[in-house]
VEXVEXLUM-282193 format. One record per residue: x, y, z of N, C-alpha, C in turn; residue in three letters; residue number from 0. Coordinates in Angstrom, 1 decimal. Atoms other than C-alpha are relative to their C-alpha. Layout:
N
     n.x     n.y     n.z    ca.x    ca.y    ca.z     c.x     c.y     c.z  marza  kolmar
       X       Y       Z       X       Y       Z       X       Y       Z    ALA     NUM
...
This chain:
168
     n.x     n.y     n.z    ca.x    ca.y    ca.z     c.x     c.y     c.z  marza  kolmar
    -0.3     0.4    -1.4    55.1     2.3   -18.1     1.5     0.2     0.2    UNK       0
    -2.3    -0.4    -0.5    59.0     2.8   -15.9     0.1    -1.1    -0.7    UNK       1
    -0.7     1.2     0.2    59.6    -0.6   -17.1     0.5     0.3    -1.7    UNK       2
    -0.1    -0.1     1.1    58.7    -0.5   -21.0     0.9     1.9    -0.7    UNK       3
    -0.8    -1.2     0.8    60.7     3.2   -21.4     1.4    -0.3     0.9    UNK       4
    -1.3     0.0    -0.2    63.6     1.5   -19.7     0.7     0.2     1.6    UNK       5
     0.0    -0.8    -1.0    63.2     3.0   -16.1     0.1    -1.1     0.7    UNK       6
     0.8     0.9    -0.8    63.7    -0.7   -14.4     0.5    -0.1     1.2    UNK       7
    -0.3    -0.1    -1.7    65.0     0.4   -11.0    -1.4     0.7     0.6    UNK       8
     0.9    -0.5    -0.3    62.2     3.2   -10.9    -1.1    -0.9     0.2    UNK       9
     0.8     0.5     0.1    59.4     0.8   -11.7     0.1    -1.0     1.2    UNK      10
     0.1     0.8    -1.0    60.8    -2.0    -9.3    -0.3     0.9     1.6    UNK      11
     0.3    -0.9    -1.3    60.8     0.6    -6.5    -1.2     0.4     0.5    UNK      12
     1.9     0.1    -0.3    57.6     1.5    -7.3    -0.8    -1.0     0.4    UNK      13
     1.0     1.0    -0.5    56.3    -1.9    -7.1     0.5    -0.3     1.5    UNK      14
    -0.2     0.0    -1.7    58.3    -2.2    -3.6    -1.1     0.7     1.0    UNK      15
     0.9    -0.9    -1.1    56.3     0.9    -2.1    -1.4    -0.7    -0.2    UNK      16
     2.2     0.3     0.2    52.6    -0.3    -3.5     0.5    -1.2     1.1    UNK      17
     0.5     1.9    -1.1    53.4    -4.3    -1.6     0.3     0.9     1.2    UNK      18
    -0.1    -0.6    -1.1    54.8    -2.0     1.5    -1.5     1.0     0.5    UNK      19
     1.3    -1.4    -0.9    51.7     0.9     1.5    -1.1    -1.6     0.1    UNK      20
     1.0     1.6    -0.6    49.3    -2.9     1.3     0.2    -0.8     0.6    UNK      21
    -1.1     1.3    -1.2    51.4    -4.9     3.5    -1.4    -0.3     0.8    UNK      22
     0.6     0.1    -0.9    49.0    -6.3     5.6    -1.4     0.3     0.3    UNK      23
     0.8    -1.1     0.2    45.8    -4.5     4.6    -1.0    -1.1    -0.7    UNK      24
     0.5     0.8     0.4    44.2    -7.8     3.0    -1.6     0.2     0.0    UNK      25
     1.2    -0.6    -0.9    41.0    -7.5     5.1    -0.8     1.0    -0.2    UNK      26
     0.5    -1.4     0.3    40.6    -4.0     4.4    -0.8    -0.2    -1.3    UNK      27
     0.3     0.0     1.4    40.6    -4.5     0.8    -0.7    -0.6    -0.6    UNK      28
     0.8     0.9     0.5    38.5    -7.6     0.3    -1.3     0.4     0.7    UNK      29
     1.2    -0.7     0.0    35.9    -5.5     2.5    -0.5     0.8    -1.0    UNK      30
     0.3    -1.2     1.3    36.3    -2.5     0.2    -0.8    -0.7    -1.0    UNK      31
     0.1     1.3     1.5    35.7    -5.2    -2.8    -1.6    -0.1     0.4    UNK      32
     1.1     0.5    -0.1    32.5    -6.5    -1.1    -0.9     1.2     0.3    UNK      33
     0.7    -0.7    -0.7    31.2    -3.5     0.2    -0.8     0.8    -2.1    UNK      34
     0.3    -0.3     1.6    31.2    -2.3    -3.8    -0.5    -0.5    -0.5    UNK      35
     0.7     1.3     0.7    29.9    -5.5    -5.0    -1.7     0.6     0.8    UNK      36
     1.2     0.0    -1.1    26.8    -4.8    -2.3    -0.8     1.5    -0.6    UNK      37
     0.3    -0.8     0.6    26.4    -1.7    -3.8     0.0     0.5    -1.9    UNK      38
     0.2    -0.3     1.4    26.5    -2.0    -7.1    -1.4    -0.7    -0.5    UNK      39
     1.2     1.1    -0.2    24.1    -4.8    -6.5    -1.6     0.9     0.0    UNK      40
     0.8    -0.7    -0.5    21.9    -2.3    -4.7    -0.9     0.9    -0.9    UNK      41
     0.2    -1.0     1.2    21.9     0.3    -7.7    -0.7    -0.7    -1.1    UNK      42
     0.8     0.9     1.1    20.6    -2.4   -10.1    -1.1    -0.5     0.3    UNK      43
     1.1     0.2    -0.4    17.8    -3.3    -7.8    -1.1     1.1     0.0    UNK      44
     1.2    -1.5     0.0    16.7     0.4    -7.4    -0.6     0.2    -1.8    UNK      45
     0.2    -0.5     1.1    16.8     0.7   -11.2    -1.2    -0.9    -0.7    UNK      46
     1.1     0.8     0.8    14.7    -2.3   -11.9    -1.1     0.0     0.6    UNK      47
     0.7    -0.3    -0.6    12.5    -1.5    -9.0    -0.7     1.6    -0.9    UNK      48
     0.8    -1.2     0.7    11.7     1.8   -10.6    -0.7    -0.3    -1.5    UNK      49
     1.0     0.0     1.2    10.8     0.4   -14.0    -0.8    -0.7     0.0    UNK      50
     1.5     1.2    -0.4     8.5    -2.1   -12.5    -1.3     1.2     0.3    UNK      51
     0.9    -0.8    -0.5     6.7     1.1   -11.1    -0.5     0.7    -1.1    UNK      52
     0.6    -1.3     1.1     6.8     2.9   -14.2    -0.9    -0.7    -0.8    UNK      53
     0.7     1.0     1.2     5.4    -0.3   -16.0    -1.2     0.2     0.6    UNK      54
     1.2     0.1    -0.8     3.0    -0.6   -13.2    -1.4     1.8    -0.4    UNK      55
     0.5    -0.6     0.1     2.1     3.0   -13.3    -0.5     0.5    -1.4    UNK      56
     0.5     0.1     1.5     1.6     2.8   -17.0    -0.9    -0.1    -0.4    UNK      57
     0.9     1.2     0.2    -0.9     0.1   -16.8    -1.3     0.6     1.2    UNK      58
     1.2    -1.1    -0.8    -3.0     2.4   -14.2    -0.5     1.1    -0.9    UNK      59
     0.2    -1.2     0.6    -2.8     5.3   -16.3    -1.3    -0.9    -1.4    UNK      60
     0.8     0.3     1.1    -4.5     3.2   -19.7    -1.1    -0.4     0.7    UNK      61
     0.8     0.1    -0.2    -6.5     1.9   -17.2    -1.1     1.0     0.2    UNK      62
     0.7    -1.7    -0.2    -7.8     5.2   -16.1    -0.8     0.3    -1.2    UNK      63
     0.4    -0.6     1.6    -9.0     6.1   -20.0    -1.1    -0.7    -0.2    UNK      64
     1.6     1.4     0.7   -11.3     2.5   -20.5    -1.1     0.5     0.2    UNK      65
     1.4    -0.4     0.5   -14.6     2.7   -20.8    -0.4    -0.8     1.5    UNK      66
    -0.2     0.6    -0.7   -15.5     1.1   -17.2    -1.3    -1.3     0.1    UNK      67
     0.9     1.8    -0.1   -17.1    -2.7   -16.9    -1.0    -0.3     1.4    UNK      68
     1.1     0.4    -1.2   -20.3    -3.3   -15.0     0.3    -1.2     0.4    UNK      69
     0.1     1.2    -0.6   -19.4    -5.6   -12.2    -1.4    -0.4     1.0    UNK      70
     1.0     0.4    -1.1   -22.8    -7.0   -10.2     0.3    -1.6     0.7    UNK      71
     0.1     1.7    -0.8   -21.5   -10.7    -9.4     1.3    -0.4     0.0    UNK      72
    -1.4     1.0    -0.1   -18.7   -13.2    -9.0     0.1    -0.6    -1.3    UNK      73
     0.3     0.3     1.3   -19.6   -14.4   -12.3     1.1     1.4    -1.3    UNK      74
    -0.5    -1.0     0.3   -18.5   -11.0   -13.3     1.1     0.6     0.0    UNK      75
    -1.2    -0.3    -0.5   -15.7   -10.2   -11.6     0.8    -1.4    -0.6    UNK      76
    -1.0     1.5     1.1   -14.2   -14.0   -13.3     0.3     0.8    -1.1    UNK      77
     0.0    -0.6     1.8   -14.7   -12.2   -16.7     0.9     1.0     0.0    UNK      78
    -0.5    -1.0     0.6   -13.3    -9.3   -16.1     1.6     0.1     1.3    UNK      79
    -1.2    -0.3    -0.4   -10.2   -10.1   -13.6     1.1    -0.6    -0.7    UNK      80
    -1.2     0.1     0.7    -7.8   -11.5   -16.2     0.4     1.4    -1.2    UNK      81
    -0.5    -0.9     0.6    -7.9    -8.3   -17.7     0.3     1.4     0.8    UNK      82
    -0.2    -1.3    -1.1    -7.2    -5.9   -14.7     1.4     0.3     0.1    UNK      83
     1.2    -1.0    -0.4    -6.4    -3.6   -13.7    -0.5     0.9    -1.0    UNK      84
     1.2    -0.4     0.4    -9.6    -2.1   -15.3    -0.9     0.7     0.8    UNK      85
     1.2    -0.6    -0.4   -11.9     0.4   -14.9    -1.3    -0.8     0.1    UNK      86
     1.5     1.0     0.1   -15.0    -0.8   -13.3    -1.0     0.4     1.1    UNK      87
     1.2    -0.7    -1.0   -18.2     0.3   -11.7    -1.2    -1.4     0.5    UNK      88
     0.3     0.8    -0.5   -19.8    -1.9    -9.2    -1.5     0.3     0.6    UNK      89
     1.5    -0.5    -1.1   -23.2    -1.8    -7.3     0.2    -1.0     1.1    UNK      90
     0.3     1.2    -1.1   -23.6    -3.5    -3.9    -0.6     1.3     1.3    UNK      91
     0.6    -0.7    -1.4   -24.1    -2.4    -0.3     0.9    -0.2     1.1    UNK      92
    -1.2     0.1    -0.8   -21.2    -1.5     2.1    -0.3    -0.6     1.3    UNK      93
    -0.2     0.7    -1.5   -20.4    -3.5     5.1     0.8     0.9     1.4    UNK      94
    -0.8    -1.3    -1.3   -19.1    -0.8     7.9     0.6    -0.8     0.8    UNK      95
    -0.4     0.3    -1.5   -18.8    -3.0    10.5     1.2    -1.5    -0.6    UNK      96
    -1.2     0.8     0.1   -16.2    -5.0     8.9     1.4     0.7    -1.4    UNK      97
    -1.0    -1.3     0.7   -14.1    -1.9     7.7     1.1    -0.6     0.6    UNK      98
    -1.0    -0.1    -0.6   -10.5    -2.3     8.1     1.2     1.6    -0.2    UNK      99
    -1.1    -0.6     0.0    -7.9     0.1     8.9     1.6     0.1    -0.4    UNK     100
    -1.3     0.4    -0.2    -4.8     0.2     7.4     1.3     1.0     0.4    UNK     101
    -0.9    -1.1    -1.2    -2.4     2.1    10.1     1.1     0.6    -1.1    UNK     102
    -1.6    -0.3     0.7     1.2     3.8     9.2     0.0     0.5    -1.4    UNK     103
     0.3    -0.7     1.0    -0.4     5.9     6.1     0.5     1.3     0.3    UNK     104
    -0.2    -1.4     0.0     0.8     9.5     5.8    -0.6     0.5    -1.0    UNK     105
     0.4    -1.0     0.9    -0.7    12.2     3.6     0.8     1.4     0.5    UNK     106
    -0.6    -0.9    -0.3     1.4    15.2     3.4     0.8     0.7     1.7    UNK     107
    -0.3    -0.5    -1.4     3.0    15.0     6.8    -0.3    -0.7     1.0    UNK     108
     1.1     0.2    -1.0    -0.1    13.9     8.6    -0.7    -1.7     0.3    UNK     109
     0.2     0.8    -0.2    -0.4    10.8    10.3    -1.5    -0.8    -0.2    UNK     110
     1.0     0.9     0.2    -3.3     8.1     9.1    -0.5    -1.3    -0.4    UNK     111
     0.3     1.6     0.4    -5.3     5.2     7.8    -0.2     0.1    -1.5    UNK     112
     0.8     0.4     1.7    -6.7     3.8     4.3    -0.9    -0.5     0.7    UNK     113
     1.1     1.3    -0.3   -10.0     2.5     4.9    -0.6    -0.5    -1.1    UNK     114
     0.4     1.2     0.7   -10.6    -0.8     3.4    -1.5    -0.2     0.3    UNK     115
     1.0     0.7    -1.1   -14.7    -1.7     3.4    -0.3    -0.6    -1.0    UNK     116
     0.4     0.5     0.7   -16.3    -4.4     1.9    -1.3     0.1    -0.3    UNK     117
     1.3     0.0     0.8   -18.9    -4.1    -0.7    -0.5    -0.9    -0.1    UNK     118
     0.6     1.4     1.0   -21.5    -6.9    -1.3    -0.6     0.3    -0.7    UNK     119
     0.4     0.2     0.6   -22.6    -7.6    -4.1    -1.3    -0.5    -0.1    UNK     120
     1.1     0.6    -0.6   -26.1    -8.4    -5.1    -0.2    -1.8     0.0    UNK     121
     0.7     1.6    -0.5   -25.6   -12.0    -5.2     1.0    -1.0     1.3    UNK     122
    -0.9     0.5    -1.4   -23.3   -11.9    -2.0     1.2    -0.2     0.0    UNK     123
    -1.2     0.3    -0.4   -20.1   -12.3    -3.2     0.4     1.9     0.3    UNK     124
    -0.5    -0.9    -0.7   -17.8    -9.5    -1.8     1.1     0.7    -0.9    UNK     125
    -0.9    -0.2     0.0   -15.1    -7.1    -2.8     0.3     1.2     0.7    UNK     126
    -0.5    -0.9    -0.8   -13.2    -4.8    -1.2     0.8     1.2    -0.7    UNK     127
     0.4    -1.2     0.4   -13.2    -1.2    -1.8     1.2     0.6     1.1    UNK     128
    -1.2    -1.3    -0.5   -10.3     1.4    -1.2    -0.4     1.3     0.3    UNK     129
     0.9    -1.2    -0.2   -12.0     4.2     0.2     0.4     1.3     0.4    UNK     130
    -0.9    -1.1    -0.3    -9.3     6.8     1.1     0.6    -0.1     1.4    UNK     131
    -0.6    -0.4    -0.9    -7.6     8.4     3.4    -0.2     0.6     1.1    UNK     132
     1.0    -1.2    -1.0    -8.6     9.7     6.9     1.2    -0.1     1.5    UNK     133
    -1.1    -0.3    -0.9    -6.5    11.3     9.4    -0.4    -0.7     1.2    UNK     134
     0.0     0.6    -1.8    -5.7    10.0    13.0    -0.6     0.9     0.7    UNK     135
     0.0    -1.4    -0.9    -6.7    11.9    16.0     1.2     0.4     0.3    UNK     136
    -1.4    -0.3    -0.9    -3.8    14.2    17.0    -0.1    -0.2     1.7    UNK     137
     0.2     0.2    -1.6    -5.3    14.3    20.8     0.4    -1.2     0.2    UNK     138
     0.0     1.7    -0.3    -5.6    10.4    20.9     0.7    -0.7    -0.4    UNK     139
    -0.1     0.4     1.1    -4.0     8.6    18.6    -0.4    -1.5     0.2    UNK     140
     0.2     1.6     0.2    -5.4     5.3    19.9    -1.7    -0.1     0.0    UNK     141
     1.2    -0.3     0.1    -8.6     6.8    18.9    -0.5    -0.5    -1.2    UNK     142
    -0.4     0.8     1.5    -9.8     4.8    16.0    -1.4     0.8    -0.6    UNK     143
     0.7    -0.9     0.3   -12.1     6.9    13.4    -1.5    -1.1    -0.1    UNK     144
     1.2     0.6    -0.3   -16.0     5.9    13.4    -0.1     0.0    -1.8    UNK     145
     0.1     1.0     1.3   -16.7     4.2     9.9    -1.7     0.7    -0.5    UNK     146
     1.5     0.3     0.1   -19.5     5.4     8.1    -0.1     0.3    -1.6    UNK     147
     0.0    -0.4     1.5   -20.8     5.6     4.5    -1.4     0.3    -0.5    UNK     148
     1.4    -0.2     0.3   -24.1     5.4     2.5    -0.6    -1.2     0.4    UNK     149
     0.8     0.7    -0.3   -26.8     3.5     3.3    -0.5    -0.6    -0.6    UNK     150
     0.7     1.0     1.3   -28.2     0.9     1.1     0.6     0.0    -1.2    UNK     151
    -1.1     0.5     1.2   -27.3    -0.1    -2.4     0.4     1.5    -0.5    UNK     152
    -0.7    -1.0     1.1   -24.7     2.2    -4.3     0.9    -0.2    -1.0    UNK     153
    -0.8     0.7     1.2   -22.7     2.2    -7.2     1.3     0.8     0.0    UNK     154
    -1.3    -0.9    -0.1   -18.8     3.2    -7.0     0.2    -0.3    -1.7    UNK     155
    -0.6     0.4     1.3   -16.7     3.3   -10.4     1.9     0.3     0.6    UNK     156
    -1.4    -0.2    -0.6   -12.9     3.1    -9.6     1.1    -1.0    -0.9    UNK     157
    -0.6     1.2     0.8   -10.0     1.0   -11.3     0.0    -1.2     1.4    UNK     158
    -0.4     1.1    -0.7    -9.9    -2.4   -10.2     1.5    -0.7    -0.4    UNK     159
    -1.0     0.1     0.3    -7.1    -4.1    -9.4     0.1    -1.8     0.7    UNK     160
     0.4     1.4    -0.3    -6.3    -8.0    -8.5     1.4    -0.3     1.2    UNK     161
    -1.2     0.0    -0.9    -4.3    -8.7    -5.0     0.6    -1.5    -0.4    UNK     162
    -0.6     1.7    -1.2    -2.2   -12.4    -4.4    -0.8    -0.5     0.8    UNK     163
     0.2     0.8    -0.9    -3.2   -14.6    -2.2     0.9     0.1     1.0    UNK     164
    -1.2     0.1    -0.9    -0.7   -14.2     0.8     0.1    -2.0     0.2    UNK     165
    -0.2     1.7    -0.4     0.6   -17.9     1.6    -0.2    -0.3     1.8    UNK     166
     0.2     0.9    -1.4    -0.5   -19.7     4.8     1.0     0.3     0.8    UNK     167
């Protein structure tokens, strides 16, 4: 440093200019400060956000391989949801008319839905079935697509997977 080789006018002068070029700049700089903090923040969220996905997509992938578990009841689906998500092949009989839509999907570009329908089971309890993707109308778009599937009992095989409960 000017100081430690002797230099102690140089060094003092120096330190004059730095309080002069900051004079008054306080504000500035304690933004700068925060604005960095906010971002550094930000960068540690993306990184842990991505290894959640990778964990997640991990735990799809082994699932994908299993051998898949005959679900027919609620009985069934107890047994086999603390070990999901798991491959699992179901039998029931779709409900159309209480398909949902889930809007603001894209595939390659192209504006659409997911349709959600529910499956009963044969001793009535229910689950609900991810059934893909299906485009909007470009003509209309408040044209909602007509719901249809197979008719009577069928058997899907798909990984299952276990939602939350949303809170009240």
């Amino acid at each position: 440093s000017l100081h430690e080789a002797g230099r102690h006018k140089e060094a003092l002068e120096w330190v004059q200019q730095t309080r002069t070029r900051f004079k008054g700049q306080i504000g500035d700089t304690l933004a700068l400060f925060a604005q960095t903090r906010i971002h550094l923040a930000l960068g540690s969220w993306q990184t842990r956000r991505g290894d959640e996905k990778a964990g997640l997509q991990a735990q799809l992938d082994a699932a994908e391989a299993m051998t898949p578990v005959l679900v027919n009841s609620r009985a069934d689906f107890a047994q086999v949801s603390a070990h999901l998500p798991r491959r699992v092949r179901v039998r029931g009989e779709f409900l159309p008319e209480r398909a949902v839509f889930i809007d603001n999907r894209s595939l390659k570009g192209v504006a659409g839905f997911q349709l959600v329908t529910p499956l009963r089971l044969p001793d009535g309890a229910s689950v609900l079935v991810n059934r893909g993707w299906i485009a909007r109308d470009a003509r209309d778009p408040a044209l909602m697509p007509s719901v249809e599937g197979p008719a009577g009992s069928v058997e899907i095989e798909g990984i299952g997977v276990l939602h939350e409960k949303l809170a009240p």
